[in-house]
mmCIF file of the N, C-alpha and C atoms, coordinates in Angstrom:
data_MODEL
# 
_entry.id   MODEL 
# 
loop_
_atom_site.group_PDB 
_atom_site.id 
_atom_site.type_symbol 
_atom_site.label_atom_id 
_atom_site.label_alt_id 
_atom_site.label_comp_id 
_atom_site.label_asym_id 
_atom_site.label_entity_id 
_atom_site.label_seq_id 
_atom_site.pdbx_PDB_ins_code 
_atom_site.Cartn_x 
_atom_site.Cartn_y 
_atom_site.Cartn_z 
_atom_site.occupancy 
_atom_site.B_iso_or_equiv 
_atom_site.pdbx_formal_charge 
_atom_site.auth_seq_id 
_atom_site.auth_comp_id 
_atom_site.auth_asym_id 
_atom_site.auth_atom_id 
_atom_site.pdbx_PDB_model_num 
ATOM 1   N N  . UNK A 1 1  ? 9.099   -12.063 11.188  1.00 0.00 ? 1  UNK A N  1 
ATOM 2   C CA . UNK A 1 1  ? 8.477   -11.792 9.918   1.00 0.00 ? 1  UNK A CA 1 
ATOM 3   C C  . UNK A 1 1  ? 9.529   -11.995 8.823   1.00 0.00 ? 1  UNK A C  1 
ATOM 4   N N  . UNK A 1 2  ? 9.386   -12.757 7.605   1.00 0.00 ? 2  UNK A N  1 
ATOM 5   C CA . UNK A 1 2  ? 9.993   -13.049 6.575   1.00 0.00 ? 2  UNK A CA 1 
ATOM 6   C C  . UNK A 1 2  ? 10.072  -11.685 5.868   1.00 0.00 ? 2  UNK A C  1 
ATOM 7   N N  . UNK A 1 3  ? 11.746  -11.218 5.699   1.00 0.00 ? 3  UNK A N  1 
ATOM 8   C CA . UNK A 1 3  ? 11.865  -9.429  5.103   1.00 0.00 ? 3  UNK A CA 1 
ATOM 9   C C  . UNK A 1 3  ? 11.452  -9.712  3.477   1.00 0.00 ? 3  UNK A C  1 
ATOM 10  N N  . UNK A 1 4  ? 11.318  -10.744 3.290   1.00 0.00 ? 4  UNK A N  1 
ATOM 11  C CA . UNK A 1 4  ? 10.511  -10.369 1.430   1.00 0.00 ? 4  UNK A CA 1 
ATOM 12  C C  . UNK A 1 4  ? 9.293   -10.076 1.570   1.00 0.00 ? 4  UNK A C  1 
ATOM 13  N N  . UNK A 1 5  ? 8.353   -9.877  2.700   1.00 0.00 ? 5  UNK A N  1 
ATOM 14  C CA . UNK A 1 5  ? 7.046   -9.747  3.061   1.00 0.00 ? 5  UNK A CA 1 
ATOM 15  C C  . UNK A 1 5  ? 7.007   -8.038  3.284   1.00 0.00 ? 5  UNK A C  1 
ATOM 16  N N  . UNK A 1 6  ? 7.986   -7.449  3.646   1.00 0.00 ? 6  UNK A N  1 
ATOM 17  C CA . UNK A 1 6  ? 8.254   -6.189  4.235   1.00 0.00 ? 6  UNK A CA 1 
ATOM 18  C C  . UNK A 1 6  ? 8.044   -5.533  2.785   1.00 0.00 ? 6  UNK A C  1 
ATOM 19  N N  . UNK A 1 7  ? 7.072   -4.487  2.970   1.00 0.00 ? 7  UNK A N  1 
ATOM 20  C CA . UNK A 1 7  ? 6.996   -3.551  1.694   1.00 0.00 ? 7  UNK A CA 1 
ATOM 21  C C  . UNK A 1 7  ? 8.083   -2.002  1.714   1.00 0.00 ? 7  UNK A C  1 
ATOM 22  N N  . UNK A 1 8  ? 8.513   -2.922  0.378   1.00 0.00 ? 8  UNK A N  1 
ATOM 23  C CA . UNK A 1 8  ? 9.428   -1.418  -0.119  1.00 0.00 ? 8  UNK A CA 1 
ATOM 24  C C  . UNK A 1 8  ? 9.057   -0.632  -1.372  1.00 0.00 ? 8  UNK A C  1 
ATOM 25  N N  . UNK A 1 9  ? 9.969   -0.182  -1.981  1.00 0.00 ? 9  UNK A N  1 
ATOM 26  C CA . UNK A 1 9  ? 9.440   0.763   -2.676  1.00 0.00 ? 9  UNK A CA 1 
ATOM 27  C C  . UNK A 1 9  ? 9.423   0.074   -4.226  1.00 0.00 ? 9  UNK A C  1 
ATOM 28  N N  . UNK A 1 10 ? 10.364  -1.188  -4.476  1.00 0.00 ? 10 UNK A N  1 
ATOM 29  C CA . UNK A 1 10 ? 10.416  -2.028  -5.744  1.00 0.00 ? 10 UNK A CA 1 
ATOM 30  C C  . UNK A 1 10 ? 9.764   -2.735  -5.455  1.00 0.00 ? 10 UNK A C  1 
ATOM 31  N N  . UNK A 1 11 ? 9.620   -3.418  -4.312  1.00 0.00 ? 11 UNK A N  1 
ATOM 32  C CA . UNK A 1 11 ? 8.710   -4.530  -4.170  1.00 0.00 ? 11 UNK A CA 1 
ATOM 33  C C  . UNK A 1 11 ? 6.891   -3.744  -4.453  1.00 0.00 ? 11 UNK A C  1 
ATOM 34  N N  . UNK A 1 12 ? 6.877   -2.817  -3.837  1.00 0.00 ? 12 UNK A N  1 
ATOM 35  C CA . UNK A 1 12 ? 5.569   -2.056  -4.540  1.00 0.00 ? 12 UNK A CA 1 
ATOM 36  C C  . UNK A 1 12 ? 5.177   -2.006  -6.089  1.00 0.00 ? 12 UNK A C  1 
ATOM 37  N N  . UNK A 1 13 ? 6.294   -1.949  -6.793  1.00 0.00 ? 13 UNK A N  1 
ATOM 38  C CA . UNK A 1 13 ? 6.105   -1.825  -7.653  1.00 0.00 ? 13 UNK A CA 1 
ATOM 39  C C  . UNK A 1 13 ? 5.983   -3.290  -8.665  1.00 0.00 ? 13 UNK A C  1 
ATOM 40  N N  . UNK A 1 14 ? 6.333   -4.060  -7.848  1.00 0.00 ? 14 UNK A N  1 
ATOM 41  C CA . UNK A 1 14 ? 6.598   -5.544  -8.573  1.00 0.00 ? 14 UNK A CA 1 
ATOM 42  C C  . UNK A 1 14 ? 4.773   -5.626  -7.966  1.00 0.00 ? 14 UNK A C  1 
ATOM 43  N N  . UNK A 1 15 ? 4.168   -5.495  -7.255  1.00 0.00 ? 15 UNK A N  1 
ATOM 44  C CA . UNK A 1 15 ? 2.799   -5.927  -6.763  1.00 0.00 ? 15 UNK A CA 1 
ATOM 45  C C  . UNK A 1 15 ? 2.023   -5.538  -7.477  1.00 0.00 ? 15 UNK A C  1 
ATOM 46  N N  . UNK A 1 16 ? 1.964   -3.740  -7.888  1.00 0.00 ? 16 UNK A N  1 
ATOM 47  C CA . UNK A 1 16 ? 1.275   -3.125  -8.679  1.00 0.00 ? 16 UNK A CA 1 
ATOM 48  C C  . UNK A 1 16 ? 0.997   -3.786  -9.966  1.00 0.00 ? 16 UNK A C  1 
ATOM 49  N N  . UNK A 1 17 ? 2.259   -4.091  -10.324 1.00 0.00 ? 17 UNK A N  1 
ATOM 50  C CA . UNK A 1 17 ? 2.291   -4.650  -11.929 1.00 0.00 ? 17 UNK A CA 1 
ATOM 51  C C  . UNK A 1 17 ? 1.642   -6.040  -11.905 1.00 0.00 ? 17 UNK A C  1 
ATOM 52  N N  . UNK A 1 18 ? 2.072   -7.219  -10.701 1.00 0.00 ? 18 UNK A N  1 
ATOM 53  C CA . UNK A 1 18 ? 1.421   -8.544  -10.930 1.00 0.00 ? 18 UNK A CA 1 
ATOM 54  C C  . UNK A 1 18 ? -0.504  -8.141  -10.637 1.00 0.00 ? 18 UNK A C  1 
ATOM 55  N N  . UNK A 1 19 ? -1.004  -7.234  -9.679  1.00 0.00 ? 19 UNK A N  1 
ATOM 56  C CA . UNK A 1 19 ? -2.556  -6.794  -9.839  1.00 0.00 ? 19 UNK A CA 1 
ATOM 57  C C  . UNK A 1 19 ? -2.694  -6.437  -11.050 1.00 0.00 ? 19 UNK A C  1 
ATOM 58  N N  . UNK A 1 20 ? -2.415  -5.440  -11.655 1.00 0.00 ? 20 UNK A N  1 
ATOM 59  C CA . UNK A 1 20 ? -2.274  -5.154  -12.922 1.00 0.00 ? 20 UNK A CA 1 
ATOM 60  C C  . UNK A 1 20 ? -2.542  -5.971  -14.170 1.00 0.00 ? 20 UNK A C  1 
ATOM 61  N N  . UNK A 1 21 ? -1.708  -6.721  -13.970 1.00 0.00 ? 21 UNK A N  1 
ATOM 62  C CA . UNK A 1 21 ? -1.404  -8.142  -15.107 1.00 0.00 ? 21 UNK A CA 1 
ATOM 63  C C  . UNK A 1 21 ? -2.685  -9.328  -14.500 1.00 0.00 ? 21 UNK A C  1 
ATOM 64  N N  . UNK A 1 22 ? -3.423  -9.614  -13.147 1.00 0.00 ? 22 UNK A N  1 
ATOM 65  C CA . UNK A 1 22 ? -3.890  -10.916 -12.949 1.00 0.00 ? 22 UNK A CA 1 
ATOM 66  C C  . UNK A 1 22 ? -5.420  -10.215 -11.951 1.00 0.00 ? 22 UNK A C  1 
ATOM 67  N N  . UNK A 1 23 ? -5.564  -9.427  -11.494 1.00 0.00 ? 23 UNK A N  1 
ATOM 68  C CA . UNK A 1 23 ? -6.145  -9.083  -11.359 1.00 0.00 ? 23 UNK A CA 1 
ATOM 69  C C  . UNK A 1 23 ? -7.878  -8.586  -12.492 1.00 0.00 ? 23 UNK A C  1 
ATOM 70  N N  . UNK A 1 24 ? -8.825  -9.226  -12.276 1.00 0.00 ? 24 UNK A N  1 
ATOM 71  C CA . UNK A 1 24 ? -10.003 -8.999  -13.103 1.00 0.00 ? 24 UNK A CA 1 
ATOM 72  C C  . UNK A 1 24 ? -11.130 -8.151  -12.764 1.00 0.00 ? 24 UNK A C  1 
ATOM 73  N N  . UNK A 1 25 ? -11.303 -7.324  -13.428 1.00 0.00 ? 25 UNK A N  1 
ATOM 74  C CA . UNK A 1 25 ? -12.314 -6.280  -12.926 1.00 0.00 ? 25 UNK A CA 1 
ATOM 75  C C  . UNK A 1 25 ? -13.622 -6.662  -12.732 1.00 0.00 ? 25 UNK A C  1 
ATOM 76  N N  . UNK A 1 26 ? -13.791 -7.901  -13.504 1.00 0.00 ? 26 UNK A N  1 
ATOM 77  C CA . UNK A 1 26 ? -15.465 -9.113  -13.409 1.00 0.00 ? 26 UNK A CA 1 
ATOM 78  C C  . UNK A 1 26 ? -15.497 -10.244 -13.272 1.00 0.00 ? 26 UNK A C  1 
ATOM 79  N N  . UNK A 1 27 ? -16.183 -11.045 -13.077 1.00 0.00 ? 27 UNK A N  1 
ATOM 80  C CA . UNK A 1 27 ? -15.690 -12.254 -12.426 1.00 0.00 ? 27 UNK A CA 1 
ATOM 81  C C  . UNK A 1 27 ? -17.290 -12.993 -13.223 1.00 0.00 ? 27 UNK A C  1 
ATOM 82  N N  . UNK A 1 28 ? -17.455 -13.780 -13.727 1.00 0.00 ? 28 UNK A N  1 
ATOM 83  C CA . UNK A 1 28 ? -18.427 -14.903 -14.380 1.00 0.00 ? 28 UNK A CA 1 
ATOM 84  C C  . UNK A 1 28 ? -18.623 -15.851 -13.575 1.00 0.00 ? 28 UNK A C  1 
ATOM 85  N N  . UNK A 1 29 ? -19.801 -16.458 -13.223 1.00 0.00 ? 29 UNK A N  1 
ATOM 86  C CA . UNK A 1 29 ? -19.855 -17.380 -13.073 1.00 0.00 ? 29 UNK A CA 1 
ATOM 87  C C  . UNK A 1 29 ? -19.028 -18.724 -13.681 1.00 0.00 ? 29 UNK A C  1 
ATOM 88  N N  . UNK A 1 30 ? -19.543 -18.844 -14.741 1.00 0.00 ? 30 UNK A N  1 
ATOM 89  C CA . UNK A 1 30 ? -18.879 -19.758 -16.172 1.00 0.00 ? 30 UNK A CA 1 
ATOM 90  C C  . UNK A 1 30 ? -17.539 -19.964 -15.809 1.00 0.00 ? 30 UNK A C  1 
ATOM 91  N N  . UNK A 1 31 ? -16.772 -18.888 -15.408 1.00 0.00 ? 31 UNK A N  1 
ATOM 92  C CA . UNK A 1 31 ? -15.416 -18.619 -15.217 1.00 0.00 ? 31 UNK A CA 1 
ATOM 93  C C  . UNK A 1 31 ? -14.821 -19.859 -14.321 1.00 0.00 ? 31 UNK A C  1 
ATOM 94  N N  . UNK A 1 32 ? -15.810 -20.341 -13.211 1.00 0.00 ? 32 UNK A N  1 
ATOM 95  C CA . UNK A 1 32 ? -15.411 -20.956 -12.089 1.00 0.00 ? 32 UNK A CA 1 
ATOM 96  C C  . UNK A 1 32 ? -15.041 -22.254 -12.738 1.00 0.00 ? 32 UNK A C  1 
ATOM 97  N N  . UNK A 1 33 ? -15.811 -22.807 -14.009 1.00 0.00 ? 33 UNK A N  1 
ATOM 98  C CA . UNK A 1 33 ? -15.571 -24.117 -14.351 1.00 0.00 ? 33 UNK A CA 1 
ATOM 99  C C  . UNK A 1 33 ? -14.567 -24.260 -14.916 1.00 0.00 ? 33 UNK A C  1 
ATOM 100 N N  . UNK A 1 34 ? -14.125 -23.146 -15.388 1.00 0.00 ? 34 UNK A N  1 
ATOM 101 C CA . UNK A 1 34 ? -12.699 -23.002 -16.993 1.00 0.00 ? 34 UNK A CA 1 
ATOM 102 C C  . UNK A 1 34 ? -11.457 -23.253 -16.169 1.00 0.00 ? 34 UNK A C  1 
ATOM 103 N N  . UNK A 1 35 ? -11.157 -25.038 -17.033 1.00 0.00 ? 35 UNK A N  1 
ATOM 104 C CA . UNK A 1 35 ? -10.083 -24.921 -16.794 1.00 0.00 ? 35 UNK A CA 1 
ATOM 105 C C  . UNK A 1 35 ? -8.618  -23.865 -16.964 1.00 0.00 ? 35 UNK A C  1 
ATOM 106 N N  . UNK A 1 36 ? -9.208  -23.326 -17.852 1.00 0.00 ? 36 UNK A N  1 
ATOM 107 C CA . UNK A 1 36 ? -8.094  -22.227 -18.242 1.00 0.00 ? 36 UNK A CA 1 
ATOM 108 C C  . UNK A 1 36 ? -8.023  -20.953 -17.092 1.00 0.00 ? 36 UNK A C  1 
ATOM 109 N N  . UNK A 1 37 ? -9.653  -20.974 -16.389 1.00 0.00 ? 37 UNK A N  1 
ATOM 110 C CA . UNK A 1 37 ? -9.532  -19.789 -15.274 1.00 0.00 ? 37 UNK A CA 1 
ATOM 111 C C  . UNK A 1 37 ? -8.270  -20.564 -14.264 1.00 0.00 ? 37 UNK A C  1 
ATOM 112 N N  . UNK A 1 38 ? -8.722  -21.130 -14.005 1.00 0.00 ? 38 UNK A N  1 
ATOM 113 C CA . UNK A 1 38 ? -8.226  -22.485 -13.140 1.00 0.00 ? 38 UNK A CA 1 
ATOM 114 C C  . UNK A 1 38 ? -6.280  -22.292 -12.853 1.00 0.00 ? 38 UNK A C  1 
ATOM 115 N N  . UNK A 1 39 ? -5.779  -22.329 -14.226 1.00 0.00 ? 39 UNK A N  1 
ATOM 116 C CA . UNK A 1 39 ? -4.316  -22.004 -15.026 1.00 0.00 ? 39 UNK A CA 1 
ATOM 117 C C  . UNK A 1 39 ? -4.045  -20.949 -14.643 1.00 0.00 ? 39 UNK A C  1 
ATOM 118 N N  . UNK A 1 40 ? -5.180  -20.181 -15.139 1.00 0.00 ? 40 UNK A N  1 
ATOM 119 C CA . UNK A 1 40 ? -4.389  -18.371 -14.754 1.00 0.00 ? 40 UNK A CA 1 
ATOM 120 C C  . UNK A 1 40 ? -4.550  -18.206 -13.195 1.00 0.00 ? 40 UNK A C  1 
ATOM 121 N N  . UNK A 1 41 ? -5.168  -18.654 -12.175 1.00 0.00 ? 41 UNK A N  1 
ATOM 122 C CA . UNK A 1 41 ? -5.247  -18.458 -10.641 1.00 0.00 ? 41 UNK A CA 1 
ATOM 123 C C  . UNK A 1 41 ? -3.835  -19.069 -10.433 1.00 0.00 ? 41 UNK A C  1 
ATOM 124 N N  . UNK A 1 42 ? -3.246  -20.359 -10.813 1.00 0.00 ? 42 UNK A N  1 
ATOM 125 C CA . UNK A 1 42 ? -2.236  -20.811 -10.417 1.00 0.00 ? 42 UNK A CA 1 
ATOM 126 C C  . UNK A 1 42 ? -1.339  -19.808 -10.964 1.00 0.00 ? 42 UNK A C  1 
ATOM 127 N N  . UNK A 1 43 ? -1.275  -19.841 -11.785 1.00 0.00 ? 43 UNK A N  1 
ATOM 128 C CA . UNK A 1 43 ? 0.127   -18.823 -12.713 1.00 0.00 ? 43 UNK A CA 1 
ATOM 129 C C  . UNK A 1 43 ? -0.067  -17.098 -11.589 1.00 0.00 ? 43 UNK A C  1 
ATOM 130 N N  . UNK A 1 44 ? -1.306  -16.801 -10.929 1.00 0.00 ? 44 UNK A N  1 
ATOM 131 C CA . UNK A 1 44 ? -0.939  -15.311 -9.893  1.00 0.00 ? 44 UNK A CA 1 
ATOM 132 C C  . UNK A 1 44 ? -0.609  -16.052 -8.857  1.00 0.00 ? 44 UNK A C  1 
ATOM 133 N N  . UNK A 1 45 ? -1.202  -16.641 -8.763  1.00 0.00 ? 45 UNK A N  1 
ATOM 134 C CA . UNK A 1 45 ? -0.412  -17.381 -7.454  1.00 0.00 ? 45 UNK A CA 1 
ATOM 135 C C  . UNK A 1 45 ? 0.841   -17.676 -6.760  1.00 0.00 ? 45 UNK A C  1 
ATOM 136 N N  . UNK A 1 46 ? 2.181   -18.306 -7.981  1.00 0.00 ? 46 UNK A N  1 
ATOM 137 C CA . UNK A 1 46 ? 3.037   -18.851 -8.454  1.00 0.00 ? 46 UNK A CA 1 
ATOM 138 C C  . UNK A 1 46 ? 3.778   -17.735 -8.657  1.00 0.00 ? 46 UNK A C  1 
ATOM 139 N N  . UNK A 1 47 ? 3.634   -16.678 -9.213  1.00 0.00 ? 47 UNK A N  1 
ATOM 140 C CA . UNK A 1 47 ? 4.111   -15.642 -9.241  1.00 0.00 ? 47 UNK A CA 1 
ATOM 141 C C  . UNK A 1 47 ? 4.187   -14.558 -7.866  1.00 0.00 ? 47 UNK A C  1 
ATOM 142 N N  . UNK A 1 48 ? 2.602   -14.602 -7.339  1.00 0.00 ? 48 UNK A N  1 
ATOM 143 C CA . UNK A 1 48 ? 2.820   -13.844 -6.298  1.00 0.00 ? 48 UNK A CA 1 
ATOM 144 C C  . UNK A 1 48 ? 4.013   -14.676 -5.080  1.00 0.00 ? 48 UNK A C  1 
ATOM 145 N N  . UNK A 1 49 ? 3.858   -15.852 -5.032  1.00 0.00 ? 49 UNK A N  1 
ATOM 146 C CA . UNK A 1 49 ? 4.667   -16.455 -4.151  1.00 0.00 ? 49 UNK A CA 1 
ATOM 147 C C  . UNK A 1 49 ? 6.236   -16.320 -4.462  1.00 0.00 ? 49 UNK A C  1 
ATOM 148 N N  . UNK A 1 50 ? 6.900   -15.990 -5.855  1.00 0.00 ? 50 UNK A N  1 
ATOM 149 C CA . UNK A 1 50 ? 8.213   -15.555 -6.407  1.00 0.00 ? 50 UNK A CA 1 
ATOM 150 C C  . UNK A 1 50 ? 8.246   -14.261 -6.132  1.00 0.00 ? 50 UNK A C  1 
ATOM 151 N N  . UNK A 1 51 ? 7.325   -13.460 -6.074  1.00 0.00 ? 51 UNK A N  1 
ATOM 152 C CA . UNK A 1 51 ? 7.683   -12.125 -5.618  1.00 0.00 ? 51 UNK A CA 1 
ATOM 153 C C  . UNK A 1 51 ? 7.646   -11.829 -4.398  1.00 0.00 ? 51 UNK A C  1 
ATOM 154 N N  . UNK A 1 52 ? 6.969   -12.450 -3.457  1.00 0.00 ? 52 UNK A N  1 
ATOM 155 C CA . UNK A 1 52 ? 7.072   -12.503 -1.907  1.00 0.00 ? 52 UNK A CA 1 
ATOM 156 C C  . UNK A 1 52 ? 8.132   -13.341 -1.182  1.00 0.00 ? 52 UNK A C  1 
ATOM 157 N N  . UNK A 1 53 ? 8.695   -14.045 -2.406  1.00 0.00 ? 53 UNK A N  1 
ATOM 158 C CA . UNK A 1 53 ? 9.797   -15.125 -1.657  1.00 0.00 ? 53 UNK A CA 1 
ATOM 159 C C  . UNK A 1 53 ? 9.853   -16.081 -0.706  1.00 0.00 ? 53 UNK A C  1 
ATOM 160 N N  . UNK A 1 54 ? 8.233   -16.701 -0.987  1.00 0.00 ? 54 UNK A N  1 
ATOM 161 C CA . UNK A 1 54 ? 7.630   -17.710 -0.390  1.00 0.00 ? 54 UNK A CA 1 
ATOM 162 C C  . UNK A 1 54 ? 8.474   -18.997 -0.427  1.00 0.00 ? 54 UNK A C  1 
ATOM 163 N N  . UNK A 1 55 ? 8.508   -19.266 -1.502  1.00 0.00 ? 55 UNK A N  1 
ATOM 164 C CA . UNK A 1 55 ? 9.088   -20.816 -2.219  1.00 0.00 ? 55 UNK A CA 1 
ATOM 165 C C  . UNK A 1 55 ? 7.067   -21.232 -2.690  1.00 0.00 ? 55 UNK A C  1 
ATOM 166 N N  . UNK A 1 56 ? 7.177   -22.414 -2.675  1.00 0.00 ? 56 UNK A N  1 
ATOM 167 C CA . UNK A 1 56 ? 6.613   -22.931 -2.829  1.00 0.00 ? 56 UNK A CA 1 
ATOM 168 C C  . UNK A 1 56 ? 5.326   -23.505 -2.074  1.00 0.00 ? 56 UNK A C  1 
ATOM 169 N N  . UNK A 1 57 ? 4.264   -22.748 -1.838  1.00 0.00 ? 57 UNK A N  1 
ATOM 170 C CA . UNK A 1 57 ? 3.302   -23.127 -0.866  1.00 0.00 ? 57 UNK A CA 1 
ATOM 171 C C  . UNK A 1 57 ? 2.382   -23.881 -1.240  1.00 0.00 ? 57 UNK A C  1 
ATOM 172 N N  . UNK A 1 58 ? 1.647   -24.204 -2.648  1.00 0.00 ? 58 UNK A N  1 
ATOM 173 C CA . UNK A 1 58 ? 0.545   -25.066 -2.982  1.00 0.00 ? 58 UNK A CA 1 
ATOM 174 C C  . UNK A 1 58 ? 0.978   -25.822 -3.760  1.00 0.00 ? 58 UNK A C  1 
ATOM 175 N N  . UNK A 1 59 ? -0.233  -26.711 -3.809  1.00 0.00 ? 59 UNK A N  1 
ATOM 176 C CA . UNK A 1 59 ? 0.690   -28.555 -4.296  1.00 0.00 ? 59 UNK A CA 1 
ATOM 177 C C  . UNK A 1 59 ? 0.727   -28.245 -5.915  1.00 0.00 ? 59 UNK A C  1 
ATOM 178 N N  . UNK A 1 60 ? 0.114   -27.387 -6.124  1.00 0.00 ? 60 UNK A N  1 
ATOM 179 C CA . UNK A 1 60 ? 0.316   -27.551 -7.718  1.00 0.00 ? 60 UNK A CA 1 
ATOM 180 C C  . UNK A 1 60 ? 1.696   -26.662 -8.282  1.00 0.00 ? 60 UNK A C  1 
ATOM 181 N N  . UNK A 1 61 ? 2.630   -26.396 -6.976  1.00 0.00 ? 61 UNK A N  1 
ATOM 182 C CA . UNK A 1 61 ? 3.896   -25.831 -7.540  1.00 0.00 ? 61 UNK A CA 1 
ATOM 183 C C  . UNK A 1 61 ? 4.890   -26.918 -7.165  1.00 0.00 ? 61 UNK A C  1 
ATOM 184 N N  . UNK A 1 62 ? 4.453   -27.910 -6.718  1.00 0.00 ? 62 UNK A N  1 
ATOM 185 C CA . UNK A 1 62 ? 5.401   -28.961 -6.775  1.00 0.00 ? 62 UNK A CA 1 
ATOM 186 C C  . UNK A 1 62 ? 5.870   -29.959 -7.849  1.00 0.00 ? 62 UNK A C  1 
# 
């Protein structure tokens, strides 16, 4: 198991805050077409993968 995956007690707190920040309490239909929804899925994404210490897993972080 990759130890940036292992939950600690900062890394909890780095998760809380990215749900926090990207996380949506409603979800639109409409939403699915917006390119801008589109932007912000990559940008939690991209982030969640910097805070898990992935690198780089989907093509649009290349």
């Amino acid at each position: 198991m990759h130890e940036s995956v292992i939950l600690t007690e900062p890394r909890y707190e780095r998760l809380v805050g990215w749900v926090n920040r990207h996380f949506r309490d409603r979800l639109h239909i409409d939403d699915l077409v917006d390119p801008l929804f589109l932007k912000q899925c990559q940008k939690a994404l991209d982030e969640l993968a910097e805070i898990l210490d992935l690198g780089s897993l989907y093509d649009f972080q290349r």
